[in-house]
C-alpha positions in Angstrom: 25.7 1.5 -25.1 24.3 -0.5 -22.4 23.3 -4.9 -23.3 20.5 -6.0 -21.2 20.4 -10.0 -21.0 17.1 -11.1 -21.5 16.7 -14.5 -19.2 14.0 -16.9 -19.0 12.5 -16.5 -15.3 10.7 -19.5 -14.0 6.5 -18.8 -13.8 6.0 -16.8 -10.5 3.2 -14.5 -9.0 4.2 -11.7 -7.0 1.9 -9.4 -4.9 3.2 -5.7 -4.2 2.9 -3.4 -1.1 2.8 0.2 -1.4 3.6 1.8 1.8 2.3 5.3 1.1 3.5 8.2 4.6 1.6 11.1 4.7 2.3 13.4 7.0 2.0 17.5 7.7 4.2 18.1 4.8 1.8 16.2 2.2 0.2 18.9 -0.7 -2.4 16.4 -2.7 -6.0 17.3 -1.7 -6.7 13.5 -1.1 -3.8 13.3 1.8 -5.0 16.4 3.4 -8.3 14.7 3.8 -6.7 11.7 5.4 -4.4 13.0 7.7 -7.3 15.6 9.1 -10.1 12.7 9.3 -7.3 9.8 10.9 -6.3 13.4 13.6 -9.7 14.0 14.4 -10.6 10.5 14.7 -7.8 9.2 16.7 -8.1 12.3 19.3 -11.5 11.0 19.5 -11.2 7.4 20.2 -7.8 8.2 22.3 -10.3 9.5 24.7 -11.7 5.8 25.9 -7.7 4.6 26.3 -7.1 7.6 28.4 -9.9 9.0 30.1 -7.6 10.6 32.3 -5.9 12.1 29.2 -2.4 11.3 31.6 -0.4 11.2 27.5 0.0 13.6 24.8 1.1 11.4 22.2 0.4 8.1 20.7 3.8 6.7 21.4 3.0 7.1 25.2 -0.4 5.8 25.0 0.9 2.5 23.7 3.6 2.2 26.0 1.1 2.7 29.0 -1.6 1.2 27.5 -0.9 -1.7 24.8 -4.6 -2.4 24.4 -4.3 1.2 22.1 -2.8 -1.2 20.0 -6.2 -1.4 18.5 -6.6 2.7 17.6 -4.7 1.5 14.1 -8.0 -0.4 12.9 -10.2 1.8 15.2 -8.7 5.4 13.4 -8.6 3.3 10.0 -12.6 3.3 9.6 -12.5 6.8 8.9 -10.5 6.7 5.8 -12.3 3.8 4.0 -14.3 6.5 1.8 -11.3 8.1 1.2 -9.9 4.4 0.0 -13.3 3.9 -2.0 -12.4 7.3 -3.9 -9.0 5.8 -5.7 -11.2 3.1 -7.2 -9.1 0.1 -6.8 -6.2 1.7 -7.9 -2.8 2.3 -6.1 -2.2 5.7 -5.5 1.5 7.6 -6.8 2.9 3.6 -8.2 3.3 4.6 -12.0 3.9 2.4 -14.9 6.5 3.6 -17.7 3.8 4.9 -19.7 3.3 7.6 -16.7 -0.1 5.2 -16.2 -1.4 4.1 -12.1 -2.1 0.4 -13.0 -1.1 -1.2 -9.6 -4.9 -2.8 -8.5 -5.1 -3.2 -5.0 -7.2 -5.8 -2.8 -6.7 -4.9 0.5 -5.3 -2.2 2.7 -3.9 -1.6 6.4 -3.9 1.7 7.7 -1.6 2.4 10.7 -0.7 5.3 12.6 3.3 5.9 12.6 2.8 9.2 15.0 0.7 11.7 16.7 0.6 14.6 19.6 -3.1 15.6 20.4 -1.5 19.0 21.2 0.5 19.4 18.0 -1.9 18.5 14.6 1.8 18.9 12.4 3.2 15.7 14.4 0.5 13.6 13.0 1.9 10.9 10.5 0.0 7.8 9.4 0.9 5.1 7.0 -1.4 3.3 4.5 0.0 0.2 2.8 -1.7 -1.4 -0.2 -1.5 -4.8 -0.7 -1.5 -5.3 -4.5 -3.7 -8.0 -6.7 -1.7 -11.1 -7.9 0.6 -10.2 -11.0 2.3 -13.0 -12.8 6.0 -11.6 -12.8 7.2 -12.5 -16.5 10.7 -10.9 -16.6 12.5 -8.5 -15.6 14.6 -6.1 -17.9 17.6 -4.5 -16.4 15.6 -2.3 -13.3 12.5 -2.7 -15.4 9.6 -5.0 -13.3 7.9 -6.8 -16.5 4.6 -8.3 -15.4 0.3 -9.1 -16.5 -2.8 -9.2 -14.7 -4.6 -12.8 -15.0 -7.1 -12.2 -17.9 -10.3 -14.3 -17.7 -11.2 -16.6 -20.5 -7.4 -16.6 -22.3 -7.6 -13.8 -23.1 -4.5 -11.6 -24.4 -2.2 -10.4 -21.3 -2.1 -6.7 -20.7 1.4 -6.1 -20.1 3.2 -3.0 -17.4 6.9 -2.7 -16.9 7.7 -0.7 -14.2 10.6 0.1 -11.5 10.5 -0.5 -8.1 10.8 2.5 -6.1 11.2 4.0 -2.6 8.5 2.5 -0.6 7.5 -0.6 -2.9 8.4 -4.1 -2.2 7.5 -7.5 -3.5 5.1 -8.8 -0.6 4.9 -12.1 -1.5 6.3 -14.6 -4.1 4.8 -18.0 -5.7 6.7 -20.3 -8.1 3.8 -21.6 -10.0 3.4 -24.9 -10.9 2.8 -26.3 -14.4 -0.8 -27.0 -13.2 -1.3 -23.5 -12.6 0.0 -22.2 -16.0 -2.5 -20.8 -18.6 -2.9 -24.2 -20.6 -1.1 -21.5 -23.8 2.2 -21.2 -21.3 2.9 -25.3 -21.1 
């Protein structure tokens, strides 16, 4: 029998980042859509860093030409209906109920690889930057932490685990000023 100790934690937010790869092995309809919108797009702005079309990949682009630094944000704007679809919601981040509850705010898409001849070397990266969470303990692997609720409301609780991928982004010891007035 395994004896968690329970400890009090001080009052912290945390914000999560989801780094999720997809890649020519990925199944789920959604990432299909992604990777063949972010191939077709990138092949098409590639075309103003190389006119020439002197590099095959996208690793030789940017070593030739750092201003394709840029085709990250550039290739990015064609999956933001695709970001739209998950409705706020972090994709493949489950609670223990088996429950996506991870909210994100913001996103950054980056390419991690590409060959304009080969379509099964393209690999991109989205990472979702979570919403605030107040982190309110932590039970042996077990991530306990609530949403802020408007108007003192009662605290909807998730207890997760962290997992391949997902990282605390950020972390802020709260101050008693910033404590719900029922936490003082």
């Amino acid at each position: 029998m395994t004896i968690f100790v329970v400890n009090p934690m001080p009052d912290r937010q945390l914000t999560l980042c989801y780094r999720k790869i997809i890649d020519a092995g990925a199944t789920r309809p959604w990432d299909k859509l992604v990777l063949d919108d972010s191939y077709r797009e990138l092949r098409m702005q590639a075309q103003y860093f190389d006119p020439a079309k002197k590099y095959c990949t996208f690793g030789e682009l940017l070593h030739h030409v750092p201003a394709a630094e840029r085709l990250h944000g550039l290739v990015g704007g064609s999956v933001v209906g695709y970001l739209q679809q998950l409705g706020g919601l972090v994709p493949d981040v489950l609670d223990n109920l088996g429950r996506r509850f991870l909210r994100f705010e913001h996103f950054q898409f980056e390419v991690i690889n590409s060959d304009w001849r080969d379509p099964s070397k393209h690999q991109v990266a989205v990472n979702f930057f979570s919403e605030p969470l107040r982190w309110l303990n932590t039970v042996g692997p077990y991530l306990i932490v609530a949403r802020e609720c408007e108007g003192g409301g009662a605290a909807v609780l998730h207890t997760f685990q962290l997992q391949p991928f997902l990282a605390i982004h950020s972390l802020q010891e709260l101050s008693a000023d910033a404590r719900p007035d029922d936490a003082r």
